[in-house]
N, C-alpha and C positions, 0 to 999 in steps of 0.2 A: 602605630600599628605595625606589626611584623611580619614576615613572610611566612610559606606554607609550611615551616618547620616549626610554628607554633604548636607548642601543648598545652590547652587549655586546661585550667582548674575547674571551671564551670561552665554554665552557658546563660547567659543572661538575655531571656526572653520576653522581645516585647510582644504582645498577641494586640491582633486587630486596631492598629494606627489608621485614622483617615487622615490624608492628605489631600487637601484640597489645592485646588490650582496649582499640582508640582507640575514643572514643565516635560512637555510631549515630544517638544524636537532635541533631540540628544546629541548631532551630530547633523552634517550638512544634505548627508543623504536619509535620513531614516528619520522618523516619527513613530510614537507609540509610547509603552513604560519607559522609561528611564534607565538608564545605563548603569551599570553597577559601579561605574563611578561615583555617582552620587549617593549610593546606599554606604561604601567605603567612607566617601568623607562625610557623611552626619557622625558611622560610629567613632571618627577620626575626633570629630568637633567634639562627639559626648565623653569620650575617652580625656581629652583636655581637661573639659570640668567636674570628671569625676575623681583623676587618677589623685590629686594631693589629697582631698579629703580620704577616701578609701583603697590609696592604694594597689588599681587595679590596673590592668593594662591589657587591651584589647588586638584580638590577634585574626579575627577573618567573619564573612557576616553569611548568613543566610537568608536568604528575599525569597518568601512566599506571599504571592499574590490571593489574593483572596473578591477583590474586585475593582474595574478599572471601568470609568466614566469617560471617555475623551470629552472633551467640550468642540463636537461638530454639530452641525447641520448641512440640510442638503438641499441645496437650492430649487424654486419652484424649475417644475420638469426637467430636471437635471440629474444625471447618474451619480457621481460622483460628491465626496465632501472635501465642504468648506470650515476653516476651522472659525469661532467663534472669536471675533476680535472684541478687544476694549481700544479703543482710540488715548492711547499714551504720548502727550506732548513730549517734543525730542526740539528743545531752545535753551539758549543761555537767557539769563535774565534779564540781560538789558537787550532780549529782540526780543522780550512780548510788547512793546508798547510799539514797535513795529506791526504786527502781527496783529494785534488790536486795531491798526490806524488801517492797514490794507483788508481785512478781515478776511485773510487767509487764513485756515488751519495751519495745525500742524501736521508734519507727517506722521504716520501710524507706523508704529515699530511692529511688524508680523510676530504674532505669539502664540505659541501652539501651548492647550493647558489641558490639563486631565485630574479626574479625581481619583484617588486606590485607596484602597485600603490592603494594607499588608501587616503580616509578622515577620518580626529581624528574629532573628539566633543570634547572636554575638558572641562569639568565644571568648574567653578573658583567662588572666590569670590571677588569681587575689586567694587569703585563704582568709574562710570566716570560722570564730571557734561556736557561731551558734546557730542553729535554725532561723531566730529573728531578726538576726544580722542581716543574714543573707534576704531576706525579706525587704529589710528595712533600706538595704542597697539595693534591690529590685525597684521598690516605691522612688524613691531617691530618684533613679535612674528615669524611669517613666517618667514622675513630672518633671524634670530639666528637658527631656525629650519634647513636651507640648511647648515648650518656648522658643525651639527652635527650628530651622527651616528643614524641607526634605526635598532634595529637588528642584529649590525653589520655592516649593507651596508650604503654607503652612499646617501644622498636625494639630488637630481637634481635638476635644476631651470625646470620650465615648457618649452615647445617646441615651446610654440605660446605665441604670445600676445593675443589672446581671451582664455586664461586658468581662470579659475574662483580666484576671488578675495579672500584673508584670509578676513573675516569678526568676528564680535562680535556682541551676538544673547540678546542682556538684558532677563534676567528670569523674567517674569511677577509672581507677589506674589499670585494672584487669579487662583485656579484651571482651573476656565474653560480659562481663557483668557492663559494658559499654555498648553492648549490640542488645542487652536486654533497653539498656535506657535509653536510646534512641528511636527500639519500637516502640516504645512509650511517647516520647516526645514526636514524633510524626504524627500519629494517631491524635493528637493536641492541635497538627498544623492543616487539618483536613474541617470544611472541604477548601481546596486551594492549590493552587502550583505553584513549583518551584522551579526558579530559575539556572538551566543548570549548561555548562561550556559541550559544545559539541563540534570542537576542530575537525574529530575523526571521520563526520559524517561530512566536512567539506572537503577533507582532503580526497576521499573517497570518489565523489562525485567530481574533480578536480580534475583524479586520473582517468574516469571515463569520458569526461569530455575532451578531454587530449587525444585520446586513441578513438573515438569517434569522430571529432574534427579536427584533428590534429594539432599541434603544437601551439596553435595560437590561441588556444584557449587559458585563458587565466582564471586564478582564484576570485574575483570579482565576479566571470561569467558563474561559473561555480557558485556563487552564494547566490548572484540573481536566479540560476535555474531551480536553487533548493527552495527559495523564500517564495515563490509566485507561484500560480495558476497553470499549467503545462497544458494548452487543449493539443491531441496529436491525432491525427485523422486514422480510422481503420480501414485495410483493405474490404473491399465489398469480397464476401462469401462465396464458395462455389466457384466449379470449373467456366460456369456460364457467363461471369459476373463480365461487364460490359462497362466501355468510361459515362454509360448514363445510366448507370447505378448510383444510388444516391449513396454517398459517404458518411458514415458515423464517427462521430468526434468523442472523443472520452478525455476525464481531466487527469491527469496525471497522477498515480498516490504518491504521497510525502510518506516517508517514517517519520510521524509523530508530528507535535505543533512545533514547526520549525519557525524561529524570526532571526533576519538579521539582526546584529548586536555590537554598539559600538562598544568596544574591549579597552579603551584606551588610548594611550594618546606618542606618534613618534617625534622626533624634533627633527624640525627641519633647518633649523639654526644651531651654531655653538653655544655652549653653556657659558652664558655671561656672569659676572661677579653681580654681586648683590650692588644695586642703585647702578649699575652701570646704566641700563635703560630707562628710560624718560621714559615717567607716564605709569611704573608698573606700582602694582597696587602695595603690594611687598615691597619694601626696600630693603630687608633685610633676610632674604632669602635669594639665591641663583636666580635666573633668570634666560629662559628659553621657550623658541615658537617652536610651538608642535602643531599637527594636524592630526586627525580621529583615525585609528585603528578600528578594522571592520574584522568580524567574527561569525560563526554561527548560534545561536543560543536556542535551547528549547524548554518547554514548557511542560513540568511531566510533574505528575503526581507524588504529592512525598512517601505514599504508602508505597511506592516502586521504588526509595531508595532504602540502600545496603547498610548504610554507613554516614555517620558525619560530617566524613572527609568529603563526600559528593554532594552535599548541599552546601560546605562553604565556599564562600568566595573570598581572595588574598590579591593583595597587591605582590607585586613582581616586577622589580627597577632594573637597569642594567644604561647608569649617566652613560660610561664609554659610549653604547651602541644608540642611545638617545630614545628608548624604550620603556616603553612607563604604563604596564598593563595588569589588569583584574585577570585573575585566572582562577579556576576552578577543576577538579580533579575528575570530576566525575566517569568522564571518557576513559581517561585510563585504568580506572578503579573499579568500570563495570567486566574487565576482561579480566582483573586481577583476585576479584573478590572470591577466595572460595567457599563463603557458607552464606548467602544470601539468605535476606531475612523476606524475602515476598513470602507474604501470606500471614506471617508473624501476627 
């Protein structure tokens, strides 16, 4: 897959994927959908076993959620959830028969699981000289998709024979006749959200909490004030108002469904030669420890977007600086766009 100077030839749409059991915890702070890391590498893994038969090659993805199950429960009289365990042995083979003889368990590896169902967009490049073709690489493309993982979880066949067909969308090379087919293909990804990058509203919030509390504020406080609950108490009313006036508390408005978002991942190690590391699964690719990059991401309707370029999402590398991040355009391209299609 390529970065955001991809031009697609088509769009290769898969509609209404369930994924069961893809995993919930993305990163060491956050829980919930799944990080657009994982939705990159399925198209990365499908793009493998599609590109020598058809010649295609995949350049950035588009993740509309359409429904999310977590697998929680909520303990008797208790506020809060718990996530749904399965008890998964973690032994070598020769200490079960230890394990047996003490009748110890074993330990439970904590695992957070969820159900969705979502639609990809996948931009690609390939050219077909027929309507069928491009069908027959749509079909093609879908079932290799049900045999393999999303997530983690596995993707199910649909429940009905009226589930919406995998299609291929050709990219028209003229802007407008490209802002006609997109309100077309939105209007396909409803009802449902899309996932889409909003730096602009942390950064935002960033520099008022700096100049409210000054200088010690960071982008982490910054993303916990946007992503939670804000109760702030209101002065009591009137000239009269007294400190045994009772206090009104109100919740804070967000603009919009705001979630944290891990975006990625930085290295906190140098890049080692392939096999240098003992133990890596790859021996024939580099080798480097990173830790999770944290972002804002939001959840907004596709019939609210402009443009294609703000539902995809691309990888974006830079080895020197040890940076290895999903980006998406949307922020910058809702200030740039001069002919929006709302209402379209």
């Amino acid at each position: 897959m390529n970065d955001t100077l991809f031009q697609p030839d088509g769009l290769l749409v898969l509609p209404r994927l369930r994924i069961q059991n893809a995993n919930a915890i993305s990163s060491p702070l956050t829980w919930g959908f799944p990080s657009p890391t994982a939705f990159l590498g399925f198209a990365h893994a499908l793009e493998r076993r599609l590109s020598e038969r058809f010649g295609v090659a995949f350049g950035g993805v588009g993740i509309v959620c359409h429904a999310f199950d977590p697998q929680t429960f909520r303990p008797n009289r208790r506020q809060h959830l718990v996530f749904t365990q399965t008890r998964n042995p973690v032994y070598l083979k020769r200490d079960i028969a230890k394990f047996v003889a003490e009748g110890t368990p074993a330990a439970i590896v904590e695992e957070g699981r969820a159900h969705l169902e979502v639609s990809l967009v996948i931009a690609a490049s390939g050219i077909f000289e027929e309507p069928q073709q491009e069908q027959d690489f749509a079909d093609v493309a879908y079932h290799t998709a049900l045999g393999m993982r999303l997530a983690g979880g596995s993707v199910l066949p649909p429940t009905t024979n009226r589930a919406p067909r995998p299609h291929w969308v050709p990219w028209p090379s003229v802007q407008a006749d490209r802002r006609k087919a997109f309100a077309r293909l939105r209007r396909r990804l409803l009802p449902g959200f899309a996932l889409v990058h909003r730096p602009d509203l942390l950064g935002e919030r960033l520099s008022h909490l700096q100049n409210q509390q000054g200088s010690d504020a960071t982008a982490l406080d910054a993303l916990l004030d946007l992503t939670r609950l804000n109760h702030t108490p209101a002065p009591p009313k009137g000239d009269g108002a007294s400190a045994s006036d009772k206090v009104e508390w109100h919740v804070e408005k967000r603009a919009g469904w705001l979630v944290p978002l891990p975006a990625g991942y930085a290295g906190i190690s140098p890049l080692h030669a392939a096999g240098e590391v003992t133990g890596a699964r790859d021996t024939a690719t580099p080798f480097r420890f990173v830790e999770s990059l944290y972002s804002l991401g939001q959840w907004i309707g596709p019939h609210r977007l402009n443009q294609l370029d703000q539902l995809l999402w691309h990888t974006a590398t830079d080895p020197e600086a040890g940076l290895y991040r999903c980006v998406n355009r949307y922020a910058e391209l809702i200030e740039t766009d001069p002919n929006p299609l709302q209402g379209a």
